[in-house]
GUNUPA-550522 format. One line per 3 residues: number of its first residue (from 1); their letters; for each residue y, x, z of N, C-alpha, C, O. Coordinates in nm, 2 decimals, decimal comma, padded with zeros to 4 digits, m for minus. Atoms other than C-alpha are relative to their C-alpha. Layout:
# residues N
NUM	a	Y X Z Y X Z Y X Z Y X Z | ...
***
This chain:
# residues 224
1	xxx	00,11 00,01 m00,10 m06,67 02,12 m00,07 m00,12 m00,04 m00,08 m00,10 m00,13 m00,15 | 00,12 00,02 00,07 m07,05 02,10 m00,21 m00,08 m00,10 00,04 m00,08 m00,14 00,16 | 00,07 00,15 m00,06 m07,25 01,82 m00,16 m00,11 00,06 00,08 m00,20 m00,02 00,12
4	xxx	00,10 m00,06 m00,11 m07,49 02,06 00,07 00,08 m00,02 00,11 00,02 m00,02 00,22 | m00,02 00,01 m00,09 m07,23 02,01 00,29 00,00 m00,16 00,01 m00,04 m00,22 00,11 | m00,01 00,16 m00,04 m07,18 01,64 00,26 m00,14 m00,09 00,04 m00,15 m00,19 00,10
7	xxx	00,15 00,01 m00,06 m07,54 01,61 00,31 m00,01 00,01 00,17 m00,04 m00,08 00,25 | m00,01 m00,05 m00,08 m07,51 01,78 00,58 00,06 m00,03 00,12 00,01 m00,01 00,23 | m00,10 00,11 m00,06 m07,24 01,58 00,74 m00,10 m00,13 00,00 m00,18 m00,14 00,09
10	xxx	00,07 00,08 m00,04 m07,41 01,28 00,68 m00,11 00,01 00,08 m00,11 m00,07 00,17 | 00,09 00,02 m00,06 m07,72 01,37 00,82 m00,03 00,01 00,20 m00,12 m00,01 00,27 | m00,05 m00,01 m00,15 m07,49 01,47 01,18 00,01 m00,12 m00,01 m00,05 m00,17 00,09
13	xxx	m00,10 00,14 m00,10 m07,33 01,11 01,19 m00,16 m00,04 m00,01 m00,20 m00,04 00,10 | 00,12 00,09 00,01 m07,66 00,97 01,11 m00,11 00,05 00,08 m00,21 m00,02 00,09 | 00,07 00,02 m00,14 m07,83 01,14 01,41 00,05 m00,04 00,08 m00,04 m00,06 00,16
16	xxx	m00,10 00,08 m00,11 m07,56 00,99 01,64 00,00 m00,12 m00,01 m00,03 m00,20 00,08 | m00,04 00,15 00,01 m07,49 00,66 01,49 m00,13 m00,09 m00,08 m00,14 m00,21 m00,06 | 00,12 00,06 00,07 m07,80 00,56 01,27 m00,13 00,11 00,05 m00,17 00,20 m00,03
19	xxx	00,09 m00,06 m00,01 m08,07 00,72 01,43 m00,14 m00,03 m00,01 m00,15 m00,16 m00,01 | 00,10 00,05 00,08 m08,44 00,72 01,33 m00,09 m00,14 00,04 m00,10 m00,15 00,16 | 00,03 00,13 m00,03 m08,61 00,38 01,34 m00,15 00,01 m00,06 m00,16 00,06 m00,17
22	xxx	00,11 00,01 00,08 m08,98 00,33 01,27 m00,02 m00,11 m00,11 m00,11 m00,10 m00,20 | 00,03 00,08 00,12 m08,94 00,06 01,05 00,07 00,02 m00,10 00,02 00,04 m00,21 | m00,07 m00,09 00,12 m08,70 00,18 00,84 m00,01 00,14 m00,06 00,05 00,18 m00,17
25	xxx	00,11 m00,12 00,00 m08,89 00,52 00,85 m00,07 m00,08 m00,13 m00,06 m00,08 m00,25 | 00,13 00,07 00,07 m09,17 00,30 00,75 00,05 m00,01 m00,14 00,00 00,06 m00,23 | m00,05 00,05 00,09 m08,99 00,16 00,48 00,01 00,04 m00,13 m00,02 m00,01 m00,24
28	xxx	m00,01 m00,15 00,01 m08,90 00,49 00,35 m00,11 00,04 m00,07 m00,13 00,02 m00,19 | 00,13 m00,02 00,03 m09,22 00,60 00,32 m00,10 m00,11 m00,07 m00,18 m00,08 m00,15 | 00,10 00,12 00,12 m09,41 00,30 00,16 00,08 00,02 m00,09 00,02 00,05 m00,20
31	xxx	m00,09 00,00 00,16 m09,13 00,31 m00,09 m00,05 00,17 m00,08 m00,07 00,18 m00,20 | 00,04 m00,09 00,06 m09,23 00,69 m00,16 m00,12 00,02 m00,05 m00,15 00,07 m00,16 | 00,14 00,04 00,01 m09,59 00,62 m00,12 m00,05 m00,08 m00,13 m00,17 m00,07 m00,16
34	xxx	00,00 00,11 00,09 m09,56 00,35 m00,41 00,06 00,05 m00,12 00,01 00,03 m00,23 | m00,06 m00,18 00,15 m09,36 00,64 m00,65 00,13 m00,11 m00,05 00,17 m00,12 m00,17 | m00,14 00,05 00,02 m09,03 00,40 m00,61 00,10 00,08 m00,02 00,11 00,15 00,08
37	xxx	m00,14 m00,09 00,02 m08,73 00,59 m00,71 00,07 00,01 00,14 00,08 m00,09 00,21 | m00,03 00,01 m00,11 m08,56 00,72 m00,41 00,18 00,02 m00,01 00,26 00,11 00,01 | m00,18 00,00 00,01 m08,18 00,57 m00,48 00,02 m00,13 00,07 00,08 m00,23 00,02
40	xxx	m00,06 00,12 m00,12 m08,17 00,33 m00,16 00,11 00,10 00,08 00,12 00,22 00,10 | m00,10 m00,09 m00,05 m07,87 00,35 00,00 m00,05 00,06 00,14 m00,15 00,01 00,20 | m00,01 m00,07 m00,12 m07,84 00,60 00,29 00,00 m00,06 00,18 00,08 m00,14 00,22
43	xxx	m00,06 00,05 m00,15 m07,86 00,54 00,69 00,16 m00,05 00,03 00,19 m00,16 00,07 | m00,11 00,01 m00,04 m07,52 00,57 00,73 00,07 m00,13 m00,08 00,15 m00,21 m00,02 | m00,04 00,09 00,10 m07,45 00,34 00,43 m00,06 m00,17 00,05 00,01 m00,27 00,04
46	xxx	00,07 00,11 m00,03 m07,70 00,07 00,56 00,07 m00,01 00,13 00,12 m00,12 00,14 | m00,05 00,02 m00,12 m07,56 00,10 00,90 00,16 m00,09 m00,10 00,17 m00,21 m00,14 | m00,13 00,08 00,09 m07,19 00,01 00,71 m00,08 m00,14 m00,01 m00,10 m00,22 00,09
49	xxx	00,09 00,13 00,03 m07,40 m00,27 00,57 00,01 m00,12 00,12 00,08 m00,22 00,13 | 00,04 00,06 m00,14 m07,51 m00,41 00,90 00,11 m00,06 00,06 00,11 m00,17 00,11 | m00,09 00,04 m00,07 m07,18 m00,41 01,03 00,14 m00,09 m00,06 00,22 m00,15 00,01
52	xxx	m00,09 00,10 00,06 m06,97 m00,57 00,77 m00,06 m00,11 00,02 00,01 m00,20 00,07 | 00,06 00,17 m00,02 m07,24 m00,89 00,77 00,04 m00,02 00,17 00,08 m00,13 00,20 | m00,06 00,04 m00,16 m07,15 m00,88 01,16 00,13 m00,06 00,00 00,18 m00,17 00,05
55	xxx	m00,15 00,06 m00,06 m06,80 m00,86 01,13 00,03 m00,16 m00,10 00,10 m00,26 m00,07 | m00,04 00,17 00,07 m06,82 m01,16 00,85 m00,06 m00,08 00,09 00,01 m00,17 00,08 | 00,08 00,09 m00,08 m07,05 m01,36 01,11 m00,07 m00,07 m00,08 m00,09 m00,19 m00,08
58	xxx	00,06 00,06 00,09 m07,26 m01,38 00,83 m00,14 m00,06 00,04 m00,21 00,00 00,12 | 00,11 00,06 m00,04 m07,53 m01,64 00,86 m00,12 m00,01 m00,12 m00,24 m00,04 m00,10 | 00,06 00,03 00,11 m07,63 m01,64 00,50 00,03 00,13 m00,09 00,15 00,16 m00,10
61	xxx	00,00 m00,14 00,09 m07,67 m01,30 00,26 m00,09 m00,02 m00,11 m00,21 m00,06 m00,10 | 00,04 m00,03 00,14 m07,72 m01,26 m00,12 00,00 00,12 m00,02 00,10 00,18 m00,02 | m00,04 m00,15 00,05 m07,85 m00,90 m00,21 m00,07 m00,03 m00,16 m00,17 m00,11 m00,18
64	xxx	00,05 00,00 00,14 m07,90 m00,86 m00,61 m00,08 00,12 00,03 m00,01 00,17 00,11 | 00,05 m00,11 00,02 m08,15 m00,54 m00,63 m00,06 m00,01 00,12 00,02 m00,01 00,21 | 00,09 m00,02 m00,12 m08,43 m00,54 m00,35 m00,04 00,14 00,01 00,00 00,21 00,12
67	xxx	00,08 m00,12 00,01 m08,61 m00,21 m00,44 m00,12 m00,02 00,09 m00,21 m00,09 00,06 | 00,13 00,03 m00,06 m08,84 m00,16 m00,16 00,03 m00,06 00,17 m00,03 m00,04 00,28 | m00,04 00,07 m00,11 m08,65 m00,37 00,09 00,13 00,09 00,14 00,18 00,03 00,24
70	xxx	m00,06 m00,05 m00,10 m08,43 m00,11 00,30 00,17 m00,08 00,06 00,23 m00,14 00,15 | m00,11 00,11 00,01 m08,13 m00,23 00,24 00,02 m00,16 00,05 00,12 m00,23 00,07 | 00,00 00,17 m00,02 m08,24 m00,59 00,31 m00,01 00,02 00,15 00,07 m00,02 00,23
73	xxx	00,03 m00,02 m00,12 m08,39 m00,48 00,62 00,16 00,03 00,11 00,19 m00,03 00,22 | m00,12 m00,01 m00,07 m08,05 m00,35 00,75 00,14 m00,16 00,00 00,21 m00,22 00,08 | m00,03 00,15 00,00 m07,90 m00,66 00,64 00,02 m00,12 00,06 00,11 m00,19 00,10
76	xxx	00,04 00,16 m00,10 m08,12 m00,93 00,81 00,01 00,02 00,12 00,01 m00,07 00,20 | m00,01 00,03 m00,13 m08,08 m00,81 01,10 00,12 00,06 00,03 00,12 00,14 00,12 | m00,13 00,09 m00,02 m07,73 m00,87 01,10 00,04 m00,12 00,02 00,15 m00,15 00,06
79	xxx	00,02 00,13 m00,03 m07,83 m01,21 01,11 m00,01 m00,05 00,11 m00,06 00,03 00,20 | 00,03 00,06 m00,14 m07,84 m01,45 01,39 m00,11 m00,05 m00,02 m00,14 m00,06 m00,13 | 00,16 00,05 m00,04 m08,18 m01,59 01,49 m00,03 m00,12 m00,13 m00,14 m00,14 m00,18
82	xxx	00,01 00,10 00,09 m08,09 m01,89 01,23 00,05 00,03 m00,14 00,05 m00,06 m00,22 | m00,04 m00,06 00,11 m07,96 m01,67 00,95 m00,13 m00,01 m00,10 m00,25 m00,04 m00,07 | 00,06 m00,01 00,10 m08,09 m01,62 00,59 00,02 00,07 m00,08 00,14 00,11 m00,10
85	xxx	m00,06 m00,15 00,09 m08,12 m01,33 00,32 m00,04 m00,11 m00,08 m00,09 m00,22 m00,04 | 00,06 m00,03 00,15 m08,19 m01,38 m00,06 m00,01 00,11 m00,05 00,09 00,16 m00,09 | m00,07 m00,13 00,10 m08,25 m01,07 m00,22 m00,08 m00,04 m00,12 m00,15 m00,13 m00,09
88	xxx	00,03 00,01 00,08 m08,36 m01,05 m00,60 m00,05 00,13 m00,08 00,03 00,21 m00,14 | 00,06 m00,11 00,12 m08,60 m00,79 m00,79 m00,03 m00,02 m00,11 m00,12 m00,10 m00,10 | 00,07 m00,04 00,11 m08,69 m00,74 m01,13 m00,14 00,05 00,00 m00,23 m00,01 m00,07
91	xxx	00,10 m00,04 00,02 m08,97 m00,52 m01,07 m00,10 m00,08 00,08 m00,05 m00,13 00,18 | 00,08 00,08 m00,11 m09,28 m00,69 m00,91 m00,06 00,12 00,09 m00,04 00,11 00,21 | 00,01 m00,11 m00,05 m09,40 m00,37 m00,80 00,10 m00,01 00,15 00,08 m00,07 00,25
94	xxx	m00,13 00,02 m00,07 m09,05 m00,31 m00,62 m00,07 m00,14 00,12 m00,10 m00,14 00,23 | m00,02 00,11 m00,11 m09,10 m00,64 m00,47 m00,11 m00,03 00,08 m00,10 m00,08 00,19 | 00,17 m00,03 m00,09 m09,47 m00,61 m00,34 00,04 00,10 00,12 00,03 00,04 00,23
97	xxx	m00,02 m00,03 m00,03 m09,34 m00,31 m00,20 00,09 m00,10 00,15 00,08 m00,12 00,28 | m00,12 00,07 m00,12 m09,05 m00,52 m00,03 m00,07 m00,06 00,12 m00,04 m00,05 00,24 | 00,02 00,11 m00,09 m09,23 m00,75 00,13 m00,11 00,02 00,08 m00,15 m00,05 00,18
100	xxx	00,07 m00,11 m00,13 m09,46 m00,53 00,29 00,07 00,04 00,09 00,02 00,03 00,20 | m00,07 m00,06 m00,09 m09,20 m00,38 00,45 00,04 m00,08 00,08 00,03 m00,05 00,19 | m00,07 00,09 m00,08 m09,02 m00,70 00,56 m00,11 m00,05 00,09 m00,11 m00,06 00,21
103	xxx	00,12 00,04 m00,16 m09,35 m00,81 00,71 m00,01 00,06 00,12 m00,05 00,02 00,24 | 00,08 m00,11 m00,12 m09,41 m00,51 00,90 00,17 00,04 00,08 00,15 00,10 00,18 | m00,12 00,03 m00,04 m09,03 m00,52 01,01 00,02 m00,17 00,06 00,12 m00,21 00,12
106	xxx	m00,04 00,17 m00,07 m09,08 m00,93 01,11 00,12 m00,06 m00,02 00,20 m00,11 00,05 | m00,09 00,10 00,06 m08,87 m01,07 00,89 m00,01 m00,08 m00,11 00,07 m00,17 m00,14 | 00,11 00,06 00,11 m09,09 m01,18 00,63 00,02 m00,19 00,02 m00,01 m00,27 m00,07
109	xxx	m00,04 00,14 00,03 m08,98 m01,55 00,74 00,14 m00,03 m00,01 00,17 m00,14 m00,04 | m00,14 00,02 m00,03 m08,59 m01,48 00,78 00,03 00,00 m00,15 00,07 m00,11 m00,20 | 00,02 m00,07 00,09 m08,62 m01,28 00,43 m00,06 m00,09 m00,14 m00,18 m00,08 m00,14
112	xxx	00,06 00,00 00,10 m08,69 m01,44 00,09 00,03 00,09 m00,13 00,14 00,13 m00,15 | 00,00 m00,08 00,07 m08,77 m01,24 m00,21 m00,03 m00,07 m00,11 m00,13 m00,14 m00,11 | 00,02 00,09 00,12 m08,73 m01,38 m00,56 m00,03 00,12 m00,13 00,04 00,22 m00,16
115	xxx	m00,02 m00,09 00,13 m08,86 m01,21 m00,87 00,07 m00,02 m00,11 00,11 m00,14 m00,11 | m00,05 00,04 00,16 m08,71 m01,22 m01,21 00,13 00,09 00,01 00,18 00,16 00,09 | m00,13 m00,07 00,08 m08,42 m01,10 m01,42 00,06 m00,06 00,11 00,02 m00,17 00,14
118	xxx	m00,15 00,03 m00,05 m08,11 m01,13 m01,20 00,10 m00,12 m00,07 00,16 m00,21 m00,01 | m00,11 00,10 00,04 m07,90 m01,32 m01,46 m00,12 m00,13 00,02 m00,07 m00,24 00,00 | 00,07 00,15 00,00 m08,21 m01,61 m01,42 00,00 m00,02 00,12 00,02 m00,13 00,16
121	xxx	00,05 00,06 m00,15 m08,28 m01,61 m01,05 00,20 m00,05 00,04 00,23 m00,15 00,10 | m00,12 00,03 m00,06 m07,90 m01,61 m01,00 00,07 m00,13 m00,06 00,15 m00,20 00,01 | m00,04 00,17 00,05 m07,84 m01,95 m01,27 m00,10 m00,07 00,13 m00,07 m00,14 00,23
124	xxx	00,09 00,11 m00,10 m08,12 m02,08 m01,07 00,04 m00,02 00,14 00,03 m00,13 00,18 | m00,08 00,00 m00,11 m07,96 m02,02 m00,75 00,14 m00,16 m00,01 00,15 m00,27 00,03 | m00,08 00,10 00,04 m07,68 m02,20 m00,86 00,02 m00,19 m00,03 00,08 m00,29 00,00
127	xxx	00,04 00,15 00,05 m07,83 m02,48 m01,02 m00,06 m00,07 00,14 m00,02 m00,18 00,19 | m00,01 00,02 m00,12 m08,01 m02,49 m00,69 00,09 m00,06 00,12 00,05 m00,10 00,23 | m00,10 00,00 m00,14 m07,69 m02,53 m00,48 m00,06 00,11 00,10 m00,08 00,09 00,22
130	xxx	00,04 m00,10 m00,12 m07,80 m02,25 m00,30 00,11 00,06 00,10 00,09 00,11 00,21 | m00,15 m00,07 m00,09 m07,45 m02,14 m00,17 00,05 m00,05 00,09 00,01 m00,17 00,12 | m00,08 m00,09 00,07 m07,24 m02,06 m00,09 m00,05 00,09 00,12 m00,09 00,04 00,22
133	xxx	00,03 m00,05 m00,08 m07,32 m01,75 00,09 00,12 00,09 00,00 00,21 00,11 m00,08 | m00,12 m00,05 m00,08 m07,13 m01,56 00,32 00,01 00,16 m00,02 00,13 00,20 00,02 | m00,01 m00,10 00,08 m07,17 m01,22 00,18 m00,09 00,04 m00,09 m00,21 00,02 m00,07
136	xxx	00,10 m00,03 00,05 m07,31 m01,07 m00,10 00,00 00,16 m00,04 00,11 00,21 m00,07 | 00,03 m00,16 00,05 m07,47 m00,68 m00,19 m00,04 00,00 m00,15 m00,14 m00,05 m00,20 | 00,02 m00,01 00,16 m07,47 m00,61 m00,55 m00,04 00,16 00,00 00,04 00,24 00,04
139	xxx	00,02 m00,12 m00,02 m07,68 m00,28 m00,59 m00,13 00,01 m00,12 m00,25 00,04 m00,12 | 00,20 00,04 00,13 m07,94 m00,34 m00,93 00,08 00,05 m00,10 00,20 00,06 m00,09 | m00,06 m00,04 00,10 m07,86 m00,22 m01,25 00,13 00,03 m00,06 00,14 m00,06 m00,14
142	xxx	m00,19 m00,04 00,01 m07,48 m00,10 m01,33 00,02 m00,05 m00,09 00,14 m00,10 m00,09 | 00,00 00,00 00,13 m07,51 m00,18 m01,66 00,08 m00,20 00,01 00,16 m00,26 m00,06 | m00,04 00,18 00,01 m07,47 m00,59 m01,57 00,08 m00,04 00,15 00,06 m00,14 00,23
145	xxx	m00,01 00,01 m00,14 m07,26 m00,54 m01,27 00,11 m00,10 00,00 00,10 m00,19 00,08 | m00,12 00,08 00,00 m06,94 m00,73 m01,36 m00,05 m00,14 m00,03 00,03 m00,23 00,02 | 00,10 00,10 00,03 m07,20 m01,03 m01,49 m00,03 m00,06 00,15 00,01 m00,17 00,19
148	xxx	00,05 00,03 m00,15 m07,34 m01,03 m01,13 00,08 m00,02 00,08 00,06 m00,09 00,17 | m00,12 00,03 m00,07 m07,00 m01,01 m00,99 00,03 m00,14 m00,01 00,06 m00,22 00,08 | m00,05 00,15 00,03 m06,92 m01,33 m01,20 m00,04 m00,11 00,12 00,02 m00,18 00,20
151	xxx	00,12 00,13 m00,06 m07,26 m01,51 m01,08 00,01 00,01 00,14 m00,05 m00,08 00,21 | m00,03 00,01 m00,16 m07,18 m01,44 m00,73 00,14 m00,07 00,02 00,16 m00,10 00,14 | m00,14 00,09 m00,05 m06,84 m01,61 m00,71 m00,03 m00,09 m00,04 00,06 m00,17 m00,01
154	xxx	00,06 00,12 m00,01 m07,03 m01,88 m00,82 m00,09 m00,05 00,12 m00,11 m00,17 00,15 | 00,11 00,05 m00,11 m07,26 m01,87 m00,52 00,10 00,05 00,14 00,03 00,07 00,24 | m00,03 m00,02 m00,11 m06,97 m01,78 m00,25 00,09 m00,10 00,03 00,07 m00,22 m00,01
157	xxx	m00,08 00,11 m00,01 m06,69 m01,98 m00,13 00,13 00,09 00,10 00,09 00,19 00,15 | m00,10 m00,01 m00,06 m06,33 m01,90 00,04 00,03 00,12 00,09 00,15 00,10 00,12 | 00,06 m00,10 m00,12 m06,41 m01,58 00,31 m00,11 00,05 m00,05 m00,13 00,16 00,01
160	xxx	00,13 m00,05 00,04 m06,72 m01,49 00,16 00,06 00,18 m00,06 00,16 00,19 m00,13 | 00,04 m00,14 00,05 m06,76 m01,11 00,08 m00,08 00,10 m00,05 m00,16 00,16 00,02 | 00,11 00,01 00,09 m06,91 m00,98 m00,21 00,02 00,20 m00,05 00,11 00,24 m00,12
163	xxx	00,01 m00,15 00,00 m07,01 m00,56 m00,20 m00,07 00,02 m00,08 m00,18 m00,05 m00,09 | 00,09 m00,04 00,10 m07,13 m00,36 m00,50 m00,01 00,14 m00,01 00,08 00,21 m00,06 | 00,00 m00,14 00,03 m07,25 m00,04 m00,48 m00,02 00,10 m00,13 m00,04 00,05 m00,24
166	xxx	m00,04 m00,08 00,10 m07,22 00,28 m00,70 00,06 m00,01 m00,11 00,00 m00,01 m00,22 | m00,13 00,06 00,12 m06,88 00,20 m00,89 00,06 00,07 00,02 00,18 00,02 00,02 | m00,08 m00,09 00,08 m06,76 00,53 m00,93 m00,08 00,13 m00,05 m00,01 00,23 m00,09
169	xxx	00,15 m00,06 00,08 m07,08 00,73 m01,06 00,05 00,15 00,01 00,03 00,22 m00,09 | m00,04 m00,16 m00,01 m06,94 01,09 m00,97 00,12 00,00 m00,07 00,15 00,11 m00,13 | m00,08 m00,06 00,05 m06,65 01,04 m01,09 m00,02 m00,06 m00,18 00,07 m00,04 m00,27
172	xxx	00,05 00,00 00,15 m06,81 00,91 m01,44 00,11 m00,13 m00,05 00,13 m00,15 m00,17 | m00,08 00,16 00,05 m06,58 00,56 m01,45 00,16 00,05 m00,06 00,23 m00,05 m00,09 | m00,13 m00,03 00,03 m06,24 00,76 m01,55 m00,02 m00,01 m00,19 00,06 m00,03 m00,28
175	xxx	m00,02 m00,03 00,17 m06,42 00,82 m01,90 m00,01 m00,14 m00,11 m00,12 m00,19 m00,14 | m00,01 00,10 00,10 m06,33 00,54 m02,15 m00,11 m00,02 m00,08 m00,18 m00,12 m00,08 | 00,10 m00,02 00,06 m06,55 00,67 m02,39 m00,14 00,01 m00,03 m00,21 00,03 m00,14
178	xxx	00,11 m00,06 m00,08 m06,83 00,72 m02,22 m00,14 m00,06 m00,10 m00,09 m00,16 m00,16 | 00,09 00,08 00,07 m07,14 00,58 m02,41 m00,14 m00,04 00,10 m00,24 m00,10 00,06 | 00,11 00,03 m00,11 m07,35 00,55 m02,06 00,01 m00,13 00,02 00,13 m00,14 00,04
181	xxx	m00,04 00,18 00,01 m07,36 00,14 m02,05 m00,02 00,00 00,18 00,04 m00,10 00,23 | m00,06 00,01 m00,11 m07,39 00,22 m01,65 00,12 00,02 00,00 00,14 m00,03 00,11 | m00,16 m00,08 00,00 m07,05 00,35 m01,67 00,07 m00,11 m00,05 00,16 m00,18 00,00
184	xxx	m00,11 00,09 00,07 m06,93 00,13 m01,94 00,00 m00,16 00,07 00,09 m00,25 00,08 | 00,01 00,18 m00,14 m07,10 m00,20 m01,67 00,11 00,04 00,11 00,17 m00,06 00,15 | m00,04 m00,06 m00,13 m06,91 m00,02 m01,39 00,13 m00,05 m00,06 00,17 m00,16 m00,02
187	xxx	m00,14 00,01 00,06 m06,57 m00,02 m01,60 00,01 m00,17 00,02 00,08 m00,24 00,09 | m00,05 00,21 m00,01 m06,61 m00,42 m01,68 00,01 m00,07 00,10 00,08 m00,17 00,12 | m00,04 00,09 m00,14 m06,65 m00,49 m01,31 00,13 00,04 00,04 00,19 m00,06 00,08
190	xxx	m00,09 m00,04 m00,04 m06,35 m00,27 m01,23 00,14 m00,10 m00,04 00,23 m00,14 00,04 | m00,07 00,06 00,08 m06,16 m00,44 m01,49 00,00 m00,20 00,04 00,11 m00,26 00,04 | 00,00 00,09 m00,05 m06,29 m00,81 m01,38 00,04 m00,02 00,14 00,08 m00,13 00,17
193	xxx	m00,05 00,00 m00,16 m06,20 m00,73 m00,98 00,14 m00,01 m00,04 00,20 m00,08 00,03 | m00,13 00,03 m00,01 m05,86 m00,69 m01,13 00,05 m00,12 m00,07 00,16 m00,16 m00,04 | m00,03 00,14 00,07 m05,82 m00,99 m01,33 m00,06 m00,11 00,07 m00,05 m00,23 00,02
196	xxx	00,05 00,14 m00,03 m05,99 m01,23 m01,12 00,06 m00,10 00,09 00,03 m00,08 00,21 | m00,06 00,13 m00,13 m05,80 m01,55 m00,92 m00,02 00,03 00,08 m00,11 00,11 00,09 | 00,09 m00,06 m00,14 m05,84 m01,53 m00,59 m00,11 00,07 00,05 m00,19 00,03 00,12
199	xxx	00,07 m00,14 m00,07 m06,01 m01,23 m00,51 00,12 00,09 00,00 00,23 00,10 m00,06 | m00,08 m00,09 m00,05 m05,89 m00,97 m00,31 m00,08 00,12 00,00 m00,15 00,13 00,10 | 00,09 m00,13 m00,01 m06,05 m00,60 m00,40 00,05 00,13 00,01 00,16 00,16 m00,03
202	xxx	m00,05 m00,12 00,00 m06,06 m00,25 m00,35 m00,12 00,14 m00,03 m00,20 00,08 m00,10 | 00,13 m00,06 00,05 m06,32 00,03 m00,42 00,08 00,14 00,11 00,18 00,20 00,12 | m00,06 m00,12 m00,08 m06,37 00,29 m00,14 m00,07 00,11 m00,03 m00,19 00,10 m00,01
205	xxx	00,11 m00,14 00,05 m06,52 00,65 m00,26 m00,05 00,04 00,09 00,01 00,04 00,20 | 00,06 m00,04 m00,06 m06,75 00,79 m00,10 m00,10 00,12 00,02 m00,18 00,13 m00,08 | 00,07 m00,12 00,02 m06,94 01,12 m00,03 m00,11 00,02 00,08 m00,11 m00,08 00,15
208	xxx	00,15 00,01 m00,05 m07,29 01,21 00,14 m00,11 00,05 m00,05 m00,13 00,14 m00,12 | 00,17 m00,06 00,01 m07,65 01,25 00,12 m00,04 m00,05 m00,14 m00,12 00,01 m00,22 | m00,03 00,05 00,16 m07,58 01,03 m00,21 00,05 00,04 m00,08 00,04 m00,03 m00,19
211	xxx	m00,11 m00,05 00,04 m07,35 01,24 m00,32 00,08 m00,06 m00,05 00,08 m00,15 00,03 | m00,13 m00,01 00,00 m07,03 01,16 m00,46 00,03 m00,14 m00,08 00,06 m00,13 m00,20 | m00,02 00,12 00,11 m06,97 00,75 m00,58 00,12 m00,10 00,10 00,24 m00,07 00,13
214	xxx	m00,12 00,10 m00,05 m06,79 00,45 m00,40 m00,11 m00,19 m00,01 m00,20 m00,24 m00,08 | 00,00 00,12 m00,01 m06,83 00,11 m00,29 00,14 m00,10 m00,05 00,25 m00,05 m00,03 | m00,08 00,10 00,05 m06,62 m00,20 m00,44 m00,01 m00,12 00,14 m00,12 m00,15 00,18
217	xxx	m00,03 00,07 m00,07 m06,49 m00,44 m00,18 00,08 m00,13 m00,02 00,20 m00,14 00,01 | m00,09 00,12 00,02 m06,39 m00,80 m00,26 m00,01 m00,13 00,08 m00,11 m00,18 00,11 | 00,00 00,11 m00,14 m06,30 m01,06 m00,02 00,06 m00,13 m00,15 00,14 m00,13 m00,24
220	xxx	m00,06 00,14 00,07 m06,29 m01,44 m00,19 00,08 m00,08 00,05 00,04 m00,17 00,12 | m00,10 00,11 m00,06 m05,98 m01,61 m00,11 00,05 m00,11 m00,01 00,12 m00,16 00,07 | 00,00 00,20 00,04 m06,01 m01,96 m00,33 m00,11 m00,01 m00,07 m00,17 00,07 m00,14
223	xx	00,12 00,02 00,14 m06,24 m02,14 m00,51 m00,01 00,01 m00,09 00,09 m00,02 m00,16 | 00,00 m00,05 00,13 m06,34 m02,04 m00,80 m00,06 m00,09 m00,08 m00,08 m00,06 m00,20
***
């Protein structure tokens, strides 16, 4: 089956179940407007999103990778009125971007946005006591995914649930050899989800408007 059809599919469920929203429209468009790369996840995907922070009764959310906020946006408002995001960019760009968006979506006070490298905002977190949050989205560079995996079971606690998107790259994570360091990051998380204490994971593939990769699913079931 070709990914014109999986497109195609997604783009049915996602007029029934995710249908179009001006702010996430919006969102959309400032991020193209700004010459952002356009590898946010999908409606359908962000809907998922939304509805796992529900079913955890998450009150508190860690996303690594902001981009230009879409993702976050589906997110926070999975939140209850007293809920809290973190998300974390690298680019300032990206994150100008973000926080435009979150404003003009009215979440700009639920919503904070931290710049910096990932591996510093996430010690700092830490050192902070910022945790433990109740789920977290890992979606920023592949290359440092199992790293980020670490630094988040540092920042979750017992029930917490910690999702990383594109961890099976078309199919690209079977090759050992591979010399792509996304691929070879992808492998080390694969490899850490199975070696880690208390976690419970699983990685679901996935097809779409994205075409052809997978989500990783780990539920924390002791302290770490």
């Amino acid at each position: 089956m070709s990914e014109e059809r999986w497109a195609a599919v997604d783009a049915y469920l996602a007029a029934l179940l995710a249908p179009a929203d001006p702010v996430l429209d919006g969102a959309l468009e400032a991020s193209t407007a700004a010459g952002l790369p356009a590898i946010n996840v999908s409606p359908n995907q962000g809907k998922l999103l939304a509805l796992v922070a529900r079913l955890q009764g998450a009150r508190s959310i860690l996303e690594v990778g902001t981009l230009a906020g879409y993702s976050t946006i589906w997110l926070a408002r999975a939140l209850p009125p007293d809920g809290r995001l973190v998300t974390l960019e690298v680019d300032p760009t990206h994150a100008e971007v973000a926080r435009g968006n979150l404003a003009r979506a009215g979440l700009d006070t639920v919503v904070q946005v931290r710049e910096g490298q990932a591996m510093t905002t996430l010690a700092q977190l830490v050192e902070e006591g910022a945790g433990p949050f109740d789920v977290v989205f890992i979606d920023a560079d592949k290359a440092n995914n199992a790293e980020y995996f670490s630094w988040a079971l540092r920042l979750t606690r017992p029930g917490s649930l910690i999702i990383v998107d594109n961890v099976v790259r078309a199919g690209e994570v079977l090759d050992a050899t591979s010399t792509d360091p996304d691929v070879q990051g992808t492998r080390r998380l694969h490899e850490r989800l199975a070696s880690s204490p208390g976690v419970l994971a699983t990685v679901v593939q996935t097809v779409g408007a994205k075409g052809y990769d997978g989500f990783a699913l780990a539920l924390v079931t002791a302290e770490q």
